[in-house]
C-alpha positions, 0 to 999 in steps of 0.5 A, spaced: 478 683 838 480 676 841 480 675 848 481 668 851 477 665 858 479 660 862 472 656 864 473 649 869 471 646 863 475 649 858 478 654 855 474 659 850 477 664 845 472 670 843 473 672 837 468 678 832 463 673 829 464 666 834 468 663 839 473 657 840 471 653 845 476 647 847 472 643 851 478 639 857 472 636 862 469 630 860 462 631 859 457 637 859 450 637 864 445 643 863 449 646 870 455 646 867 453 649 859 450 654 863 457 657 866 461 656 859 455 660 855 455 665 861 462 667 859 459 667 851 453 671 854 458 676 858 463 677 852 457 678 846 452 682 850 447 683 845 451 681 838 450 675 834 455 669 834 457 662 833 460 658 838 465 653 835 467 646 839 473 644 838 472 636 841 478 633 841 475 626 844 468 623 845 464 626 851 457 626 853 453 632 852 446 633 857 440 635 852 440 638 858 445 643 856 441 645 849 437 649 853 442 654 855 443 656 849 439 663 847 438 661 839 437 670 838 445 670 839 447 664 839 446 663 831 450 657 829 454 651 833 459 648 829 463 641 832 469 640 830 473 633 830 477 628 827 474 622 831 468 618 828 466 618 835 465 625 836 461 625 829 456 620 831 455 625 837 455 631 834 448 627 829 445 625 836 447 632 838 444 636 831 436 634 833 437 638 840 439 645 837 435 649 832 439 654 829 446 653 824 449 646 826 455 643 822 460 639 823 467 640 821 474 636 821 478 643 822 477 649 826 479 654 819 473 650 815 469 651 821 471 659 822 469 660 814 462 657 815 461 662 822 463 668 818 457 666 813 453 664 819 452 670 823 452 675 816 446 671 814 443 671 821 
């Protein structure tokens, strides 16, 4: 059930439980979190997911853009990044979302803690 968008910020594979989300732009305002989750929105309707950013440099996210989310169905963000930068953002970044937040050094480890997110939720 995979498909892949193309966003102007990104590239985004949809899979059962969560979504890939390779963020290319550098930042991410409210305007801008609401475009991405409306392909996320489109693609999973009513079913539960957890969206997976796969952040390969720093780049700063609005607190703006937490508001987009809809915590009913969009159960669990997972950063993943092997740069210390992003994981001193992804703290900041913790306190502004309320559902499962995680933050892993591989996309597969991420993938795992998805599955187990959304049969909990």
């Amino acid at each position: 059930m995979e498909k892949t968008y193309t966003t102007p910020h990104g590239k985004m594979e949809c899979f059962e439980n969560y979504l890939v989300f390779y963020l290319s732009s550098n930042g991410i305002s409210g305007s801008a979190a609401k475009e991405i989750l409306s392909y996320a929105n489109n693609h999973y309707g009513k079913r539960k997911y957890v969206f997976i950013s796969n952040r390969n440099f720093a780049s700063p996210i609005e607190p703006e853009a937490y508001k987009a989310i809809n915590p009913k169905y969009m159960v669990g963000l997972a950063i993943v990044s092997e740069s210390d930068a992003v994981k001193k953002e992804a703290y900041n970044e913790q306190e502004l979302y309320s559902g499962s937040f995680s933050f892993f050094s591989t996309v597969k480890e991420a993938i795992n803690w998805a599955n187990t997110v959304v049969k909990k939720a």
